[in-house]
N, C-alpha and C positions, 0 to 999 in steps of 0.2 A: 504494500500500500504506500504509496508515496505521500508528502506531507500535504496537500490539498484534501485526498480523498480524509486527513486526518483532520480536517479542521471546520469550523464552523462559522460564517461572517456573521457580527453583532456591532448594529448601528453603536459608534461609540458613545451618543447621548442616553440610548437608553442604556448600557454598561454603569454609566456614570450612576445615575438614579436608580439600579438595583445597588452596585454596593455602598452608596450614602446609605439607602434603607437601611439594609444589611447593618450599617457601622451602627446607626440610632438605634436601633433593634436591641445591638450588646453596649448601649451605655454613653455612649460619642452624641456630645451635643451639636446638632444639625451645623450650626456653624462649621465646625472642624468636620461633620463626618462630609460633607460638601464637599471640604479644601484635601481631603484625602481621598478622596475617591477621584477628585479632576486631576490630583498628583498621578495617582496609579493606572490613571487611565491614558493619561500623556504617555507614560513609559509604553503604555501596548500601541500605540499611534506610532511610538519615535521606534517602534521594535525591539523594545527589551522587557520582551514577557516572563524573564526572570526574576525583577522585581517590579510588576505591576501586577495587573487584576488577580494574576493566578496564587497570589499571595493570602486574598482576603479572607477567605476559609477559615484559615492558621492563625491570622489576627484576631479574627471574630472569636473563635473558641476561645482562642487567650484571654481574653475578656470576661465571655460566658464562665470558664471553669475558674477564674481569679486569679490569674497566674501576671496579667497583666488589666493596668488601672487606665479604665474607660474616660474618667475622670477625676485626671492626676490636680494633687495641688503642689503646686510646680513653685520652689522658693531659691530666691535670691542668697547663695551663699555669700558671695564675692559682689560686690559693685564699687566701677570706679568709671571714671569717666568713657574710655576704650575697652573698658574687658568687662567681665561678667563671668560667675562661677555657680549655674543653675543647679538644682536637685527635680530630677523630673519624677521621681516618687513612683517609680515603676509605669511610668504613664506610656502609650500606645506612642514610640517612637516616632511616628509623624507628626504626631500633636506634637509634643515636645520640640521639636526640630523648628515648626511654626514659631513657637515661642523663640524659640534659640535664635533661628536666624532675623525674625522680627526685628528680635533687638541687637543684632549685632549692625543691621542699617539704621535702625535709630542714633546708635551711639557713632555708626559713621558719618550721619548727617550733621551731627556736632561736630566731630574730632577730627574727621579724616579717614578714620579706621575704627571699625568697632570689630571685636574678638570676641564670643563667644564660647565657654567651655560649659559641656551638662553632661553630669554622673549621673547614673542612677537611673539609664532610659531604657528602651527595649527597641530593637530592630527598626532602624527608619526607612526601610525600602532604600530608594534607588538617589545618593549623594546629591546626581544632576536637578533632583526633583525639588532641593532645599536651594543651591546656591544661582540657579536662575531665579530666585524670588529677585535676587539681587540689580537686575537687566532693568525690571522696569523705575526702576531707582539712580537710572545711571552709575551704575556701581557694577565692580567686579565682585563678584562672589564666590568664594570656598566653603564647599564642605569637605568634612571627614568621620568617619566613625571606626572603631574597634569593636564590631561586635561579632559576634557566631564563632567564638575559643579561637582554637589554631587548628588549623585546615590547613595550613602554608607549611610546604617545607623549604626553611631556609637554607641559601643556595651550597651547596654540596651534601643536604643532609638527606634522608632516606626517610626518614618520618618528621610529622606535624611538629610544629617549632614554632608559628607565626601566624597572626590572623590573617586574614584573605583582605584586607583591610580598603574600606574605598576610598577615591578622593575624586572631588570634580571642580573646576573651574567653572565659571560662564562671563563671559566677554562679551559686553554690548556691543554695536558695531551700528554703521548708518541702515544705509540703503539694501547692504545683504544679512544674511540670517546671522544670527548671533554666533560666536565661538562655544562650543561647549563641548569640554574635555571632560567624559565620564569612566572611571576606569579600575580597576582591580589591581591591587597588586598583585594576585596569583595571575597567571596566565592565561586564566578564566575564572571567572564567577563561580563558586559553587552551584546558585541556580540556574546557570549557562548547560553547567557537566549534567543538571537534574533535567534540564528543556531534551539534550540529546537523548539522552534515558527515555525520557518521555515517548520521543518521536521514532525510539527504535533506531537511533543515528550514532555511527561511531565519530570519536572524539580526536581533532590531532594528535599524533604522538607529539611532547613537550607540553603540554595541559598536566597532565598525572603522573604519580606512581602509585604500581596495585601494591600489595601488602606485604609483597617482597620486595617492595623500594624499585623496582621496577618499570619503564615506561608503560603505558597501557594506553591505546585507543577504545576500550570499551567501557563507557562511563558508568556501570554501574560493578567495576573494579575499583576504581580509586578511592584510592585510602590517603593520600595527601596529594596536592595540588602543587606543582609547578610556580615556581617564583616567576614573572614575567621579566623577560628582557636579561635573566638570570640573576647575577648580583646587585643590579639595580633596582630591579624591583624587591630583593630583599631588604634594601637597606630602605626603599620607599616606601615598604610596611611600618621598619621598624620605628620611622619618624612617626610615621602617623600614626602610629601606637603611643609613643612620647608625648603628642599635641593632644591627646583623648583621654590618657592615663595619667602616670603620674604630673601632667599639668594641673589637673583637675583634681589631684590629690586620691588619686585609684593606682590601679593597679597596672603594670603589662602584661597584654595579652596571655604571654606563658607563665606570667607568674599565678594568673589565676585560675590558669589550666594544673600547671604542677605543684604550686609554692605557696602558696595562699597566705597562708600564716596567720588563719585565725582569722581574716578581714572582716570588715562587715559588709553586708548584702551589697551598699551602695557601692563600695569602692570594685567589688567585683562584677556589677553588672554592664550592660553593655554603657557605650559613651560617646560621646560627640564631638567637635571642636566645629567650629563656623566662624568667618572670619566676610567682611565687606569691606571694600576700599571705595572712596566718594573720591571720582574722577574730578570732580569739577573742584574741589578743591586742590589739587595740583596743576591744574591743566584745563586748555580749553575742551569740554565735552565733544564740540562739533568736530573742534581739529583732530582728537584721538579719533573718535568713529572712520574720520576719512583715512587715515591713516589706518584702521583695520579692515576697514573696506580695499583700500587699495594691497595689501597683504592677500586679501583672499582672492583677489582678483589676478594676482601676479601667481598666488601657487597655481590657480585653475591650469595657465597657461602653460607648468612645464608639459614637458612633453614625456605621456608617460610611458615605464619600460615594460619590456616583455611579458605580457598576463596580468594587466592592466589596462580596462577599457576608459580612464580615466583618474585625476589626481584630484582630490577632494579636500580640507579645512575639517577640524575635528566638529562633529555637531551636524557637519552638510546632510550627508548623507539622510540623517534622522530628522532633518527640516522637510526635507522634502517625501520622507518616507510618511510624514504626520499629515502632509496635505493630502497626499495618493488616498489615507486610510480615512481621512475626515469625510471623503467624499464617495469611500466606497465601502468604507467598514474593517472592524477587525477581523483579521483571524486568528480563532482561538481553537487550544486543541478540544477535540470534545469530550475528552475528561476532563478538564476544567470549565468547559461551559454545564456538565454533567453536575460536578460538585457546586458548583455555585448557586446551581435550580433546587440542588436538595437541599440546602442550608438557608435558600429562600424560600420553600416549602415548609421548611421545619418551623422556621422564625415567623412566619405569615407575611410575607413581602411579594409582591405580585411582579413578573416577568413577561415584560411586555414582548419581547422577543417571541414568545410562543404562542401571542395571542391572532 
């Protein structure tokens, strides 16, 4: 069966409006379950159904069984003019992140740069999803997180050592699509290696090794994940471990996998850093944009090599893959269009796709 006969299109507005329901249902007050579900649903437009819709299931229960807080109260450890040191109180890592990156453009609207550090969150989906809030602000935006243990094997090692850890960029820009750098330090995504699994697809060799530390293309083998770029991306976990952890006064990744030492809950649960820079305070706004405009216009033009039908700007791609699916629909596998009818069924949330 090839991956068409495996999928199902679903107008993305009504996507949107089952999992808001869905979020209200376990606890998400409509404001946020709104701004999470239009997060989650961009990722399946920009085609990273690794952390979008196919997610909400796993979040919902979290909620339902207690494991994660519907409705965190979210407090200010740290405040100072440019930085901030949150406690997101086990709260539903998008909401949290809302908050986080909110006020990291707040405090850049003052200062220049506003920094955000939050302990104590749960799983934020997809980085790109938090530090574009930052575009419509004229601001550059980062996020980061350390969360899901150690998946990574750091570079010469044979087992888990390192979180799989994210980080992204987004770059305003005039006239063409924004920059946005979204990216893993493994080699892939843990939910990347779970989409192939899914789809019955083997996986490049340099993605994993199976359990004898071994390359493996078959992703439902691997047992740790591939550093990307090799020793670069190790060392680009281990920072973004640093900016999440003990900046924030937590933990690293392996120390809470191996080391712990008694910590409490906060310092070992997952964690955030987010960061906004306000262009117009150093610079003119229009002149930068032209200036990243003229960038993406000048890579268009190399000429590209061998087994390449074109050279593309990080983000392109995914600009244009959001307008294709705005106007024609996602496609979703139908085990997760599957799960998502019965968790709207269960919850009493109506599916207009099937009506």
């Amino acid at each position: 069966m090839n991956q068409r006969e495996q999928e199902t299109i679903v107008n993305a507005d009504q996507l949107q409006q089952v999992c808001s329901q869905l979020y209200q249902k376990a606890g998400v007050a409509r404001e946020y379950a709104d701004t999470i579900a239009e997060m989650q649903v961009l990722m399946d437009l920009r085609g990273v159904p690794s952390h979008a819709t196919r997610g909400v299931p796993g979040y919902v229960r979290g909620m339902i069984n207690g494991d994660t807080n519907p409705n965190p109260d979210i407090k200010t450890l740290e405040d100072n003019p440019a930085s901030a040191l949150l406690d997101g109180d086990r709260g539903l890592g998008h909401l949290v992140a809302i908050h986080g990156m909110n006020l990291a453009i707040e405090k850049a609207k003052a200062t220049s740069i506003g920094i955000v550090v939050v302990r104590n969150s749960k799983h934020f989906g997809a980085a790109s999803s938090h530090a574009i809030r930052a575009l419509e602000h004229d601001m550059i935006g980062f996020a980061t997180t350390n969360g899901g243990g150690v998946n990574v094997a750091v570079f010469g090692a044979r087992t888990n050592s390192i979180g799989n850890n994210a980080l992204a960029f987004a770059i305003p820009a005039g006239e063409e699509p924004p920059i946005v750098l979204d990216m893993a330090c493994g080699a892939a995504a843990a939910g990347r290696i779970g989409t192939a699994r899914m789809y019955n697809q083997k996986i490049p060799l340099g993605w994993g090794l199976d359990e004898n530390g071994e390359e493996t293309d078959d992703p439902s083998r691997v047992a740790a994940i591939l550093p990307a770029a090799g020793p670069k991306g190790s060392a680009l976990a281990i920072i973004m471990d640093v900016l999440c952890g003990p900046l924030g006064g937590g933990l690293m990744g392996i120390n809470k996998a191996y080391n712990p030492r008694n910590a409490p809950p906060e310092k070992i649960a997952t964690a955030h850093f987010f960061f906004a820079i306000n262009i117009a305070n150093l610079t003119s706004v229009d002149q930068f944009k032209e200036e990243i405009d003229e960038q993406i216009r000048t890579t268009r033009k190399a000429e590209p090599r061998r087994g390449f039908d074109r050279v593309t700007v990080p983000g392109e791609i995914e600009w244009e893959l959001t307008q294709e699916r705005r106007a024609n629909g996602i496609p979703l596998h139908k085990s997760q269009v599957v799960t998502l009818e019965e968790l709207a069924d269960e919850l009493g949330v109506s599916v207009p796709w099937r009506m």
